[in-house]
PDB file of N, CA, C and O in Angstrom:
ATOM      1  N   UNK A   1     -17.971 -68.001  48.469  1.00  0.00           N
ATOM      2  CA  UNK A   1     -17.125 -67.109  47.698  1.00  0.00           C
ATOM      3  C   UNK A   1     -15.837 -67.829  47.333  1.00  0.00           C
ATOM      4  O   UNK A   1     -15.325 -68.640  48.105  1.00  0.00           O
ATOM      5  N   UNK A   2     -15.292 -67.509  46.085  1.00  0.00           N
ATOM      6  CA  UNK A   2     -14.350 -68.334  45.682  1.00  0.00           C
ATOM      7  C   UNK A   2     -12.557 -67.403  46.126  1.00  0.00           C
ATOM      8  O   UNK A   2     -11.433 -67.904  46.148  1.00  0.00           O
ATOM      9  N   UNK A   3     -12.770 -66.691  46.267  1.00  0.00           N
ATOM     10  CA  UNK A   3     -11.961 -65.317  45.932  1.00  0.00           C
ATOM     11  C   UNK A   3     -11.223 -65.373  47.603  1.00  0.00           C
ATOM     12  O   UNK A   3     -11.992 -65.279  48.560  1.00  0.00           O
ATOM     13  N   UNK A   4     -10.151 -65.484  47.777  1.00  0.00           N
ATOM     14  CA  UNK A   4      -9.082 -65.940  49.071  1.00  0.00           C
ATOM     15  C   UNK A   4      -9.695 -64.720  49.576  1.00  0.00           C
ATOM     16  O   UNK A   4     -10.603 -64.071  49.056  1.00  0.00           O
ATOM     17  N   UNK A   5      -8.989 -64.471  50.804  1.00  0.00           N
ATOM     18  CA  UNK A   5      -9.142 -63.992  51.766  1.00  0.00           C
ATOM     19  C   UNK A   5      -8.273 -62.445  51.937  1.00  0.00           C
ATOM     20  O   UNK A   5      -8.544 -61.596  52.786  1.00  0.00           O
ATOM     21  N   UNK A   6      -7.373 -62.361  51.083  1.00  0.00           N
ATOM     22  CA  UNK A   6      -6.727 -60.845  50.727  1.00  0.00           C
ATOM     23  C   UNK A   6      -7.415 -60.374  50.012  1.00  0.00           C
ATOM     24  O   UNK A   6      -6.849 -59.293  49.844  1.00  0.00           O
ATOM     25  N   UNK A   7      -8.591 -60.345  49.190  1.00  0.00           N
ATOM     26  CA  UNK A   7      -8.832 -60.106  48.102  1.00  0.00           C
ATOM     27  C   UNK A   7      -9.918 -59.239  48.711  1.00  0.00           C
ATOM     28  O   UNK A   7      -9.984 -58.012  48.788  1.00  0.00           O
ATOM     29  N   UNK A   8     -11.090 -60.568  49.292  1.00  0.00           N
ATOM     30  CA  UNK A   8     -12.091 -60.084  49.848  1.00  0.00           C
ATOM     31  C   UNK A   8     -11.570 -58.690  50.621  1.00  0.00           C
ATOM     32  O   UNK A   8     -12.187 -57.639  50.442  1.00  0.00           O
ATOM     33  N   UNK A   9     -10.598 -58.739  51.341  1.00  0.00           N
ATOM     34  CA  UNK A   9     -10.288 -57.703  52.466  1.00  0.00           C
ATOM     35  C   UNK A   9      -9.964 -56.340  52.030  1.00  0.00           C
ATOM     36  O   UNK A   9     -10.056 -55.298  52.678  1.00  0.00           O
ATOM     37  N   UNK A  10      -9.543 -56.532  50.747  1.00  0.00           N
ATOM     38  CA  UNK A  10      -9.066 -55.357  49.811  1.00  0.00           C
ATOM     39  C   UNK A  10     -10.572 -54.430  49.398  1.00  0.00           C
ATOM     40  O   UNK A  10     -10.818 -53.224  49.355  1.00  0.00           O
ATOM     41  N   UNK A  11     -11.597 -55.999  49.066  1.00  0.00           N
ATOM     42  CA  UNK A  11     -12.868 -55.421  48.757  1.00  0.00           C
ATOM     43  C   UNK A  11     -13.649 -54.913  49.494  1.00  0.00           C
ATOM     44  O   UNK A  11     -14.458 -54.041  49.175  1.00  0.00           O
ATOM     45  N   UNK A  12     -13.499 -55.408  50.601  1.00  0.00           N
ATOM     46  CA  UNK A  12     -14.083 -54.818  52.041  1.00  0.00           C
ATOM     47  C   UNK A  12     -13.442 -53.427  52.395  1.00  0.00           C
ATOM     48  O   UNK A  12     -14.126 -52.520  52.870  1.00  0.00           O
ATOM     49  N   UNK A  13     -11.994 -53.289  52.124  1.00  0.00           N
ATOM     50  CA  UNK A  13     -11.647 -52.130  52.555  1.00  0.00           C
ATOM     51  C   UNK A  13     -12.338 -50.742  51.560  1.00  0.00           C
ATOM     52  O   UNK A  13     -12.760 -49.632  51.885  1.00  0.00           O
ATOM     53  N   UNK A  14     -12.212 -51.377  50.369  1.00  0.00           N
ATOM     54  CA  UNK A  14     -12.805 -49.733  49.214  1.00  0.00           C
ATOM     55  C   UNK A  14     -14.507 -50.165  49.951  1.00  0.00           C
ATOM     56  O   UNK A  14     -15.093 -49.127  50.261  1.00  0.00           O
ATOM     57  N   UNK A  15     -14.848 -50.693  50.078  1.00  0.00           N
ATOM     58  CA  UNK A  15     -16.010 -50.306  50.427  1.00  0.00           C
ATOM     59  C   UNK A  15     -16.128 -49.796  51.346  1.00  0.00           C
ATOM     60  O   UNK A  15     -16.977 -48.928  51.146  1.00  0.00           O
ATOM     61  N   UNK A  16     -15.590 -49.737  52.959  1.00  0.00           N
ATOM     62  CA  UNK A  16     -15.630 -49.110  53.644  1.00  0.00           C
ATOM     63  C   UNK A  16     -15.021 -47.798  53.763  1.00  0.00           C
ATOM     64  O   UNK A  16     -15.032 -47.028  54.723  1.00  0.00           O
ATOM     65  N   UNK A  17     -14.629 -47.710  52.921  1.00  0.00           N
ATOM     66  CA  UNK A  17     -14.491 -45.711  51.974  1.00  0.00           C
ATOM     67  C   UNK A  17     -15.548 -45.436  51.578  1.00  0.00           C
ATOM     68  O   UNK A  17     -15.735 -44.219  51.597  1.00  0.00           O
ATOM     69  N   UNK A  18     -16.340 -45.993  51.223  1.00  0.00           N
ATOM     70  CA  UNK A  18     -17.721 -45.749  50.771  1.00  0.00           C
ATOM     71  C   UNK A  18     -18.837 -45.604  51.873  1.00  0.00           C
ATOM     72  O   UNK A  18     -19.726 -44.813  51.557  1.00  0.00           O
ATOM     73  N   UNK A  19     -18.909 -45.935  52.546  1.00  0.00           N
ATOM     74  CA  UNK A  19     -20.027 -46.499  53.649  1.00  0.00           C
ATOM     75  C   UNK A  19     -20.137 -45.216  54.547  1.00  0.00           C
ATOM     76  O   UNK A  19     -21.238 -44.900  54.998  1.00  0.00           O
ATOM     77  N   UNK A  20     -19.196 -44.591  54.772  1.00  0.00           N
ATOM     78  CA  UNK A  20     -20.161 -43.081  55.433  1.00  0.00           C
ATOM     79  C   UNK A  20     -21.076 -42.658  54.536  1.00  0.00           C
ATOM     80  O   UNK A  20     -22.227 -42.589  54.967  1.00  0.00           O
ATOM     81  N   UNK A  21     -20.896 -42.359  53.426  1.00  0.00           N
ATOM     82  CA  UNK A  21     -21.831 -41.728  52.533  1.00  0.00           C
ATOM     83  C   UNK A  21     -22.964 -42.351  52.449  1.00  0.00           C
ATOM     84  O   UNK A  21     -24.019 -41.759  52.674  1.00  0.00           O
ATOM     85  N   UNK A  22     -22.908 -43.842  52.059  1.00  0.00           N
ATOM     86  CA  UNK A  22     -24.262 -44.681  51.619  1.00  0.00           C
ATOM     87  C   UNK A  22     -24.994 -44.239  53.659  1.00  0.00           C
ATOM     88  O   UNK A  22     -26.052 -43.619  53.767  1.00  0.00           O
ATOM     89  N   UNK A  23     -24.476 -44.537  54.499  1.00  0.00           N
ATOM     90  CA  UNK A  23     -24.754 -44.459  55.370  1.00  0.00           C
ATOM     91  C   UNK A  23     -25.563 -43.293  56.024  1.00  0.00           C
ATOM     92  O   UNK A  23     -26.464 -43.442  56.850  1.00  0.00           O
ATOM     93  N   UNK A  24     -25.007 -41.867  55.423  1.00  0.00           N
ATOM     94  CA  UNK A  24     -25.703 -40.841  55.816  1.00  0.00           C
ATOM     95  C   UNK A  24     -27.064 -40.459  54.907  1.00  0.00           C
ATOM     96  O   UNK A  24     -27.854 -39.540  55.129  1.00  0.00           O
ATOM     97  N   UNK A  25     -27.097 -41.384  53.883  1.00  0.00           N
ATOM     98  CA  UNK A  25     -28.390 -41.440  53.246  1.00  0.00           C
ATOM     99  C   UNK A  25     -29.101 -42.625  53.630  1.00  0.00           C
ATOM    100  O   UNK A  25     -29.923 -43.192  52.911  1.00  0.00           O
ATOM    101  N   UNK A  26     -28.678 -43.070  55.064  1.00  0.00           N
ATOM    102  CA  UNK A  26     -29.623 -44.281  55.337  1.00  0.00           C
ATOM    103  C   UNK A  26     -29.607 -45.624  54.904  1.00  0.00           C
ATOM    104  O   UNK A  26     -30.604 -46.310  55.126  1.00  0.00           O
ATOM    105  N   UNK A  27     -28.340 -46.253  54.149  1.00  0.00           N
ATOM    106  CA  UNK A  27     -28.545 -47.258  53.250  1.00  0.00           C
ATOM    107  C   UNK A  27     -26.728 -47.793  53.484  1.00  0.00           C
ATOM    108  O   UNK A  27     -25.955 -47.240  54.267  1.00  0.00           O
ATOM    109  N   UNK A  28     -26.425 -48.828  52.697  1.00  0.00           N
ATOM    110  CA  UNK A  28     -25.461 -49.076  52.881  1.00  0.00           C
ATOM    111  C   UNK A  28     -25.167 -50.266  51.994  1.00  0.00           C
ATOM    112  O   UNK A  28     -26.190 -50.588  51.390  1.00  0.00           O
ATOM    113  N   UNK A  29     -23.762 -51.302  51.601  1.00  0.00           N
ATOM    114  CA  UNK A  29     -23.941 -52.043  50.886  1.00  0.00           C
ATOM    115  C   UNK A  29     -23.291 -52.979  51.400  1.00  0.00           C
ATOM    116  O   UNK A  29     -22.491 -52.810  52.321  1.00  0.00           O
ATOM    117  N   UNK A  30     -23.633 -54.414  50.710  1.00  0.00           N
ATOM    118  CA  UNK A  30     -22.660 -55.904  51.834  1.00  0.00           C
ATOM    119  C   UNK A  30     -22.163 -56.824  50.051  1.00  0.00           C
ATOM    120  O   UNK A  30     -22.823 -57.035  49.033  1.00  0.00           O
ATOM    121  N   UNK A  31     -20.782 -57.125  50.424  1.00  0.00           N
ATOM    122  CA  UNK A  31     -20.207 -57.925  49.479  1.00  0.00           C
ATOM    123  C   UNK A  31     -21.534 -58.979  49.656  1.00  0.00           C
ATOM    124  O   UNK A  31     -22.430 -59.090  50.492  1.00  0.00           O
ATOM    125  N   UNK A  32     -21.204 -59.606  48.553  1.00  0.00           N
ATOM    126  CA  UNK A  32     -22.178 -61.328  47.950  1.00  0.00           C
ATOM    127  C   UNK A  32     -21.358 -62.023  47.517  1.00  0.00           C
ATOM    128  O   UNK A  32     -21.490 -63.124  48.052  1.00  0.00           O
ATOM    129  N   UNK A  33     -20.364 -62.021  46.669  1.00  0.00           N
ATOM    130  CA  UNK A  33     -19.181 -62.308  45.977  1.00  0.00           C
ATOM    131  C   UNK A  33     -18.357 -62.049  45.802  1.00  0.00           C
ATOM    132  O   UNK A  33     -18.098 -61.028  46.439  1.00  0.00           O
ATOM    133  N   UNK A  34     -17.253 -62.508  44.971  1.00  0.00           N
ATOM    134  CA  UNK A  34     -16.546 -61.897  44.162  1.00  0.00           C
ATOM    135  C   UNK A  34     -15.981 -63.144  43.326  1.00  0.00           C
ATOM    136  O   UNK A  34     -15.005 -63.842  43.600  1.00  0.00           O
ATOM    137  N   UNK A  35     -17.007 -63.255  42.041  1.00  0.00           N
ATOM    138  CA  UNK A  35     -16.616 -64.208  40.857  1.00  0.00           C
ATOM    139  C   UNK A  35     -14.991 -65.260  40.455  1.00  0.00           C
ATOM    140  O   UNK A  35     -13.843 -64.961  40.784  1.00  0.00           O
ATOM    141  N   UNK A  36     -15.332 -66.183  39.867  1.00  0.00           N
ATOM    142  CA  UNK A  36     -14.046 -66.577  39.615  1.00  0.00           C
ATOM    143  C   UNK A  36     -13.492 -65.474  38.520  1.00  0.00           C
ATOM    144  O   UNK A  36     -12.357 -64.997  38.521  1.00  0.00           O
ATOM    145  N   UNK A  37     -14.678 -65.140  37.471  1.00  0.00           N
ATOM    146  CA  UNK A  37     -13.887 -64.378  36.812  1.00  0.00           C
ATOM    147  C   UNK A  37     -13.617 -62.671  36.582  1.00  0.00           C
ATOM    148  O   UNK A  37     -13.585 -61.826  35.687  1.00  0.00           O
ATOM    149  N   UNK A  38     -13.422 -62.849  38.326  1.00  0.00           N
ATOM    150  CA  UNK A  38     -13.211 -61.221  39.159  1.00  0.00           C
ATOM    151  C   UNK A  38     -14.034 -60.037  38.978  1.00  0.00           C
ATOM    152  O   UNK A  38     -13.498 -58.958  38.728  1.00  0.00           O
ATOM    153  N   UNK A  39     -15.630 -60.185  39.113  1.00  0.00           N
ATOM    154  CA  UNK A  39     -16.919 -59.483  39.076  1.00  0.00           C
ATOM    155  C   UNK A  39     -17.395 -59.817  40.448  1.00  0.00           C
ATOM    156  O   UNK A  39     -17.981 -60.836  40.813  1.00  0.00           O
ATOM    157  N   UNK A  40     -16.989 -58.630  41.236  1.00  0.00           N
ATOM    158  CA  UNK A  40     -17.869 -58.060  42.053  1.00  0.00           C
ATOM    159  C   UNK A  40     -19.204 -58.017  42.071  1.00  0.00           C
ATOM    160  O   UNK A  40     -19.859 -57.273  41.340  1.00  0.00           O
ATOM    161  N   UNK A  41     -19.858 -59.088  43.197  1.00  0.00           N
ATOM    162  CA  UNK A  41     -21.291 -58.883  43.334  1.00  0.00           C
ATOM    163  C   UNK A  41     -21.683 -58.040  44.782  1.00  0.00           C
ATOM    164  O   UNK A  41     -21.185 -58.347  45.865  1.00  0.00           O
ATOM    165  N   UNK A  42     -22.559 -57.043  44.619  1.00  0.00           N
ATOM    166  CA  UNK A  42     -22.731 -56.913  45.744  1.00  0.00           C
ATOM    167  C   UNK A  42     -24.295 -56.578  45.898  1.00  0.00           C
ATOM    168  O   UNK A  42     -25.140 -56.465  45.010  1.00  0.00           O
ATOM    169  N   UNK A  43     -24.407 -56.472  47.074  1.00  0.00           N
ATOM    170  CA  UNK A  43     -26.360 -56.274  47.682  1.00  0.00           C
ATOM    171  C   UNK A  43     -26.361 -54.893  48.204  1.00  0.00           C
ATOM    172  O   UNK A  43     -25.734 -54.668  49.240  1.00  0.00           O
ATOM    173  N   UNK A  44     -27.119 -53.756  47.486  1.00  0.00           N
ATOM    174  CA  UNK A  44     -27.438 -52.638  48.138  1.00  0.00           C
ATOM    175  C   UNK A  44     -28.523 -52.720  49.210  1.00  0.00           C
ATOM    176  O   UNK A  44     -29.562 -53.111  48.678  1.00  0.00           O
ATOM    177  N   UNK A  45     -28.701 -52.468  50.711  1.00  0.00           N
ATOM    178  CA  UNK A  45     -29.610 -52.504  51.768  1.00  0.00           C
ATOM    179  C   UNK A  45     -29.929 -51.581  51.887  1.00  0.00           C
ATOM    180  O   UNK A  45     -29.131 -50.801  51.368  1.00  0.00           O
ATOM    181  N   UNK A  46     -30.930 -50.994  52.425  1.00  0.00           N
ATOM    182  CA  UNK A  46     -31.711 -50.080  53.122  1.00  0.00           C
ATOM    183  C   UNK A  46     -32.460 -49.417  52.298  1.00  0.00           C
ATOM    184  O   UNK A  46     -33.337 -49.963  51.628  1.00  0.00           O
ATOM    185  N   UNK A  47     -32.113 -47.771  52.243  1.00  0.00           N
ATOM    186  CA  UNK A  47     -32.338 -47.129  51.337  1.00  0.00           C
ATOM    187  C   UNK A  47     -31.653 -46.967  50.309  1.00  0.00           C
ATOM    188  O   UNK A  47     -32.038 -46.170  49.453  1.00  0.00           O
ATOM    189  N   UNK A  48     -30.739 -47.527  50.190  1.00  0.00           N
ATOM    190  CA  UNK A  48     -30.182 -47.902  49.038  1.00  0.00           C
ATOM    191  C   UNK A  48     -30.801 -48.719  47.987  1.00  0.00           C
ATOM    192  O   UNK A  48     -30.441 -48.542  46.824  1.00  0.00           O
ATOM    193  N   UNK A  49     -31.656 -49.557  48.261  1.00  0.00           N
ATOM    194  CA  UNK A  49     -32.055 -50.809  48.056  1.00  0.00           C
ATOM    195  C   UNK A  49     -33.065 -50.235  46.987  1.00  0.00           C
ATOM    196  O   UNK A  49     -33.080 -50.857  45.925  1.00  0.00           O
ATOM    197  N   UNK A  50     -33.863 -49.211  47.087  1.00  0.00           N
ATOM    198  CA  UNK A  50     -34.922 -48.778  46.525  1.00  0.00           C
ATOM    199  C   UNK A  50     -34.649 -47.602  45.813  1.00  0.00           C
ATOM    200  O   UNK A  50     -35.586 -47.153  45.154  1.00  0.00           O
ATOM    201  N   UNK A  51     -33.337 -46.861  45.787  1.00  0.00           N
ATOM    202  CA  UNK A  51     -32.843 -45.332  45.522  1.00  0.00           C
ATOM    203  C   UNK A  51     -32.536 -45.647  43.766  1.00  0.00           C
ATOM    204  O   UNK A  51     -32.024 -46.570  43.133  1.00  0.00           O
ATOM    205  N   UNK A  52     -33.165 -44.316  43.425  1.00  0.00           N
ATOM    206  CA  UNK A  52     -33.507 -44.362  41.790  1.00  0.00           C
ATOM    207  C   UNK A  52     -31.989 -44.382  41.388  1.00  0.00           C
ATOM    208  O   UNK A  52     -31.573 -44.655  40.261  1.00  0.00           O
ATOM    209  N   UNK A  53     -31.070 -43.986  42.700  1.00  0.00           N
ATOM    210  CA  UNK A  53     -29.640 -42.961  42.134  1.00  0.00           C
ATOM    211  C   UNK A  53     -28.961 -44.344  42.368  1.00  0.00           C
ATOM    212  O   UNK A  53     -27.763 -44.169  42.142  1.00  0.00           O
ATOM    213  N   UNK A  54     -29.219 -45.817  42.768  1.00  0.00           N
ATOM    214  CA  UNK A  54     -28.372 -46.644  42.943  1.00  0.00           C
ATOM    215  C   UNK A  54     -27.190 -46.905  42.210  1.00  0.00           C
ATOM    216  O   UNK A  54     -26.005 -46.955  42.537  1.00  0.00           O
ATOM    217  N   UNK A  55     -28.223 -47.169  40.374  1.00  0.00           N
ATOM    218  CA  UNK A  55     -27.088 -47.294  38.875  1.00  0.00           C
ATOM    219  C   UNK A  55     -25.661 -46.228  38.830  1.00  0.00           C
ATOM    220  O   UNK A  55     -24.520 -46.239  38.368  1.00  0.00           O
ATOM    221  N   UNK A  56     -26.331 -45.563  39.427  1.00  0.00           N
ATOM    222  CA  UNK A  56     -25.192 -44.054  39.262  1.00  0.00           C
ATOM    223  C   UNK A  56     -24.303 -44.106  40.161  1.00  0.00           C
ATOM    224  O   UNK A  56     -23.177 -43.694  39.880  1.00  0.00           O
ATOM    225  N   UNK A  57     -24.620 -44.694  41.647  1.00  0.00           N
ATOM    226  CA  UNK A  57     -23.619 -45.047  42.686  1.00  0.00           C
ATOM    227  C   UNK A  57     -22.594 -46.303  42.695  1.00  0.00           C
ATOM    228  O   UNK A  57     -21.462 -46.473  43.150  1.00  0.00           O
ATOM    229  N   UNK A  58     -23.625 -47.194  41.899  1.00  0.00           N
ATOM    230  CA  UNK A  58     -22.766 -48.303  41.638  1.00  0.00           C
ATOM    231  C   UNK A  58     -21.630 -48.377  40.788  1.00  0.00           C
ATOM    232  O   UNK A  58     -20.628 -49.053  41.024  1.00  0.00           O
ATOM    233  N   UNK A  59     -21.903 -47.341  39.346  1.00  0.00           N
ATOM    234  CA  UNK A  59     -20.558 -47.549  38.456  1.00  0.00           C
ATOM    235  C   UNK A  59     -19.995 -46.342  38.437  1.00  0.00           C
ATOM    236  O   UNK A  59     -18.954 -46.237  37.789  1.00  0.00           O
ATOM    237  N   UNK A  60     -20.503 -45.208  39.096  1.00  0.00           N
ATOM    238  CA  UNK A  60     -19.550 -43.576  39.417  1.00  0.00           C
ATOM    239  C   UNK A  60     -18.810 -43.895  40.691  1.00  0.00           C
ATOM    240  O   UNK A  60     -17.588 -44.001  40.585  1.00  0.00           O
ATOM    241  N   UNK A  61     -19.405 -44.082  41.987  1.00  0.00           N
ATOM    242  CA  UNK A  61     -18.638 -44.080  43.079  1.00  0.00           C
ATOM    243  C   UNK A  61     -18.070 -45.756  43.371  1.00  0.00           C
ATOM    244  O   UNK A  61     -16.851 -45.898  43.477  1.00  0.00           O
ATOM    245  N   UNK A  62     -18.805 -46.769  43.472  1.00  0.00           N
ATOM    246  CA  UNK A  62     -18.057 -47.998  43.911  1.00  0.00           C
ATOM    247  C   UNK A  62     -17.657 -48.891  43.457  1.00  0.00           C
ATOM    248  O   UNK A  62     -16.979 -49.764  43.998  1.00  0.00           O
ATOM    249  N   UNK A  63     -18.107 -48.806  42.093  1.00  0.00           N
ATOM    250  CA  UNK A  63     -17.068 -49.752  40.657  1.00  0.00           C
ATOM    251  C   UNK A  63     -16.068 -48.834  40.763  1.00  0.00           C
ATOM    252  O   UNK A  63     -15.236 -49.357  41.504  1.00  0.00           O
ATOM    253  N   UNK A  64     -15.712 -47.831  40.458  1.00  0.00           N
ATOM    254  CA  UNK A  64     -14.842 -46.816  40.450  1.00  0.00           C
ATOM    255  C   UNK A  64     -13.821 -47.427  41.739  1.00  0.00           C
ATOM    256  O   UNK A  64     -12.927 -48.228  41.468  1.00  0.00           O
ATOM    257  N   UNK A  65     -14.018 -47.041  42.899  1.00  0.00           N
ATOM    258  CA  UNK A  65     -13.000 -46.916  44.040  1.00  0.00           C
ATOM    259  C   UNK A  65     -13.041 -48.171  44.161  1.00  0.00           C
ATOM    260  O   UNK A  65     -12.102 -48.461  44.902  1.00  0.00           O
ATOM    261  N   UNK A  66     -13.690 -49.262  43.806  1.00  0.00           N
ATOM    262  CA  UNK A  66     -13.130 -51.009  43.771  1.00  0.00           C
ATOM    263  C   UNK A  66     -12.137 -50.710  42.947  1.00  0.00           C
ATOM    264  O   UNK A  66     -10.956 -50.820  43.275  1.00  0.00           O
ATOM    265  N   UNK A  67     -12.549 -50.289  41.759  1.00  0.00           N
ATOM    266  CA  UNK A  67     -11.224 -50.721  40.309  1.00  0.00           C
ATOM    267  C   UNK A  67      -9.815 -49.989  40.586  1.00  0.00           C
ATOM    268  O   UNK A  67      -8.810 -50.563  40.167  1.00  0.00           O
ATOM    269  N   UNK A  68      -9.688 -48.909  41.180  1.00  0.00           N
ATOM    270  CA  UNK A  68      -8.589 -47.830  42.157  1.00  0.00           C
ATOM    271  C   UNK A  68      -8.418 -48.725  42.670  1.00  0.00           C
ATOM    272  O   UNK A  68      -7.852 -49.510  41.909  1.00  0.00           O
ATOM    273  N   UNK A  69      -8.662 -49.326  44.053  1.00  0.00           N
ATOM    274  CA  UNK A  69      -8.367 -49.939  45.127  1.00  0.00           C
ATOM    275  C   UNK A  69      -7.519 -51.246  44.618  1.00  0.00           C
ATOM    276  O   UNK A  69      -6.293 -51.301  44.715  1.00  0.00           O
ATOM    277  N   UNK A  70      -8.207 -52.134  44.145  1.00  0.00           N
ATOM    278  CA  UNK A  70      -8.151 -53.677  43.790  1.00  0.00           C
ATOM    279  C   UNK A  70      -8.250 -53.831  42.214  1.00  0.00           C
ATOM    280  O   UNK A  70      -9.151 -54.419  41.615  1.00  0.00           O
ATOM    281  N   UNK A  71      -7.359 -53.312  41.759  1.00  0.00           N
ATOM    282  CA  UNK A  71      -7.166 -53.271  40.320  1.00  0.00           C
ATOM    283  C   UNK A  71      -7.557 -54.683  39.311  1.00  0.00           C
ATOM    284  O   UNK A  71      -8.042 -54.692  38.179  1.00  0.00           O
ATOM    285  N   UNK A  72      -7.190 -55.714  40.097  1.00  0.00           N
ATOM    286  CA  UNK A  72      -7.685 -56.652  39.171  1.00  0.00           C
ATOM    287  C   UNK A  72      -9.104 -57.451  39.083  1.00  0.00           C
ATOM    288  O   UNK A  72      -9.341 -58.551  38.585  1.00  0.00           O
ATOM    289  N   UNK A  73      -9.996 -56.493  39.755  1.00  0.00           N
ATOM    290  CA  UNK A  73     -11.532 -56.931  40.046  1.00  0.00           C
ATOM    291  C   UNK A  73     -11.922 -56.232  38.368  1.00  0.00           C
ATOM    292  O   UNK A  73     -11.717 -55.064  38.037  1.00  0.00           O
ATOM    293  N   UNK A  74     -12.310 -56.940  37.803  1.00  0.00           N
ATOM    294  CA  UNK A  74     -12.666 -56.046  36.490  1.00  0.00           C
ATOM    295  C   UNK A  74     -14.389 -55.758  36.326  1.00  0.00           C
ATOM    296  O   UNK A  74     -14.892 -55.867  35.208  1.00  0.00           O
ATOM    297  N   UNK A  75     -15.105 -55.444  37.333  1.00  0.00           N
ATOM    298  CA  UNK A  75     -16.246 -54.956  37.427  1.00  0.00           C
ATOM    299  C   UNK A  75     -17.121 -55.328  38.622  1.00  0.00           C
ATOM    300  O   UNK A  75     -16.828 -56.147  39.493  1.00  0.00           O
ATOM    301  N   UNK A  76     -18.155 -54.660  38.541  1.00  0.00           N
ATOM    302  CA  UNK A  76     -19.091 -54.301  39.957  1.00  0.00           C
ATOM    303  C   UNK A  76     -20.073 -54.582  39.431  1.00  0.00           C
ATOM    304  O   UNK A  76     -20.240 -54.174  38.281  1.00  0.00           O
ATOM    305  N   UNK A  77     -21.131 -55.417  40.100  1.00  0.00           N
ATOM    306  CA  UNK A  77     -22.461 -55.535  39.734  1.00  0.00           C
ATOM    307  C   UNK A  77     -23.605 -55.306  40.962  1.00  0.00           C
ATOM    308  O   UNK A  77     -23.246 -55.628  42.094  1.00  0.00           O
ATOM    309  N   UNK A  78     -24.698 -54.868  40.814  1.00  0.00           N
ATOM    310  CA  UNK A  78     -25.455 -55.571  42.192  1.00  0.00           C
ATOM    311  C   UNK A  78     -26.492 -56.748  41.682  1.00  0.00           C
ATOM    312  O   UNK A  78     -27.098 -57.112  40.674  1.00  0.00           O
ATOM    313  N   UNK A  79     -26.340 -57.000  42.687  1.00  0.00           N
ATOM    314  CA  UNK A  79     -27.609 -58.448  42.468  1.00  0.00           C
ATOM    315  C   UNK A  79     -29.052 -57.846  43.283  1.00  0.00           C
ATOM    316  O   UNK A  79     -29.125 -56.887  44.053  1.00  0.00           O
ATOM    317  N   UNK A  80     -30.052 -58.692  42.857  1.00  0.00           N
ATOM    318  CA  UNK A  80     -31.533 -58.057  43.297  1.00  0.00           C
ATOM    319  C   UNK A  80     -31.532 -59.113  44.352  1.00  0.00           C
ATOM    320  O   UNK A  80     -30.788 -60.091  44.430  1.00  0.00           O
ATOM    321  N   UNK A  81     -32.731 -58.655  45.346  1.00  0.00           N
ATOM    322  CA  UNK A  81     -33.440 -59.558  46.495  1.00  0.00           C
ATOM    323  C   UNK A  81     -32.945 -61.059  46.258  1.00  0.00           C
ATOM    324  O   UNK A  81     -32.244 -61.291  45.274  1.00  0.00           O
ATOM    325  N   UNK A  82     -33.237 -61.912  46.995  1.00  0.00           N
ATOM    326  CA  UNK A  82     -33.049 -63.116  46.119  1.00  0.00           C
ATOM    327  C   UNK A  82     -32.418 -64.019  44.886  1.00  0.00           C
ATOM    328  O   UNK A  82     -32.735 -65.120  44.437  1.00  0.00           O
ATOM    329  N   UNK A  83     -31.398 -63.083  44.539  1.00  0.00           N
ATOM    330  CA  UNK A  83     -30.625 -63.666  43.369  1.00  0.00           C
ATOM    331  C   UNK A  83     -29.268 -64.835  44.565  1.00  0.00           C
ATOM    332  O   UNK A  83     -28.745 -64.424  45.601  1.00  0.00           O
ATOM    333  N   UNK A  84     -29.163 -65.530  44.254  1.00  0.00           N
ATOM    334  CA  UNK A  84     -28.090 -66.174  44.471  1.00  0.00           C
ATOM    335  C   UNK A  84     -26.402 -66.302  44.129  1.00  0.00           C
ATOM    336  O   UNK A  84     -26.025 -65.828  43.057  1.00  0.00           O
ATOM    337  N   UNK A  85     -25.600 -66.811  44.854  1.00  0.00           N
ATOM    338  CA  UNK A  85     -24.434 -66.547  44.652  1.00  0.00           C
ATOM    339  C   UNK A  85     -24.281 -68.035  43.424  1.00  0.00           C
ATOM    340  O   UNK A  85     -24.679 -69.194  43.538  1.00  0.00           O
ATOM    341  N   UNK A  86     -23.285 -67.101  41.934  1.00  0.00           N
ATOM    342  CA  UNK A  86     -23.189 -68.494  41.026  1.00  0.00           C
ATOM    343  C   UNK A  86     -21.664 -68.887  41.219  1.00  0.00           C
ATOM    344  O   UNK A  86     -21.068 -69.631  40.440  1.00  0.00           O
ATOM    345  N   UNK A  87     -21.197 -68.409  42.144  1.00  0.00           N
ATOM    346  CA  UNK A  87     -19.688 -69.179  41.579  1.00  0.00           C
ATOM    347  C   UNK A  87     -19.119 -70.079  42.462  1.00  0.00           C
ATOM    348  O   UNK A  87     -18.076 -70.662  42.163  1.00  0.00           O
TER     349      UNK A  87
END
C-alpha cells in the first residue's frame, strides 16, 4: 500500500463504523489498498462476498462514510477473489 499510515487509520476507522452491520449479516470487509490516486480498494468476505446487495453497500453505506470520514479518498471500489494490489 502506498498511502502513509494516518490515512490508512482514518480508513480503517470509517470502516469500523461499518462492521457491526456487515457483521450481523455474517460478512464483513478488509482494506486491499488505497491507490496513489486515492481509490479505495477493498475485499468484501464472508457473506458479503456473495450478497446480491453488495453494489448497494458499497456506494450507499461505505463509499459514503469513507468520503464523510476521509474526505480526500475520492472513491471506493471492491476488487474480486484474486485481483491483485496495482499500486
Amino acid at each position: 500500500m502506498s498511502a502513509d499510515k494516518n490515512l490508512l487509520e482514518r480508513v480503517e476507522n470509517a470502516l469500523n463504523q461499518l462492521r457491526p452491520y456487515l457483521e450481523a449479516d455474517r460478512g464483513d470487509v478488509t482494506l486491499v489498498d488505497i491507490t496513489d490516486d486515492m481509490v479505495v480498494r477493498l475485499k468484501f468476505l464472508g457473506a458479503c462476498s456473495s450478497c446480491s446487495m453488495s453494489a448497494m453497500t458499497l456506494k450507499a453505506g461505505i463509499e459514503q462514510t469513507i468520503l464523510r470520514m476521509v474526505p480526500e479518498i475520492k472513491s471506493v471500489e471492491a476488487i474480486e477473489e484474486g485481483e491483485e494490489s496495482y499500486s
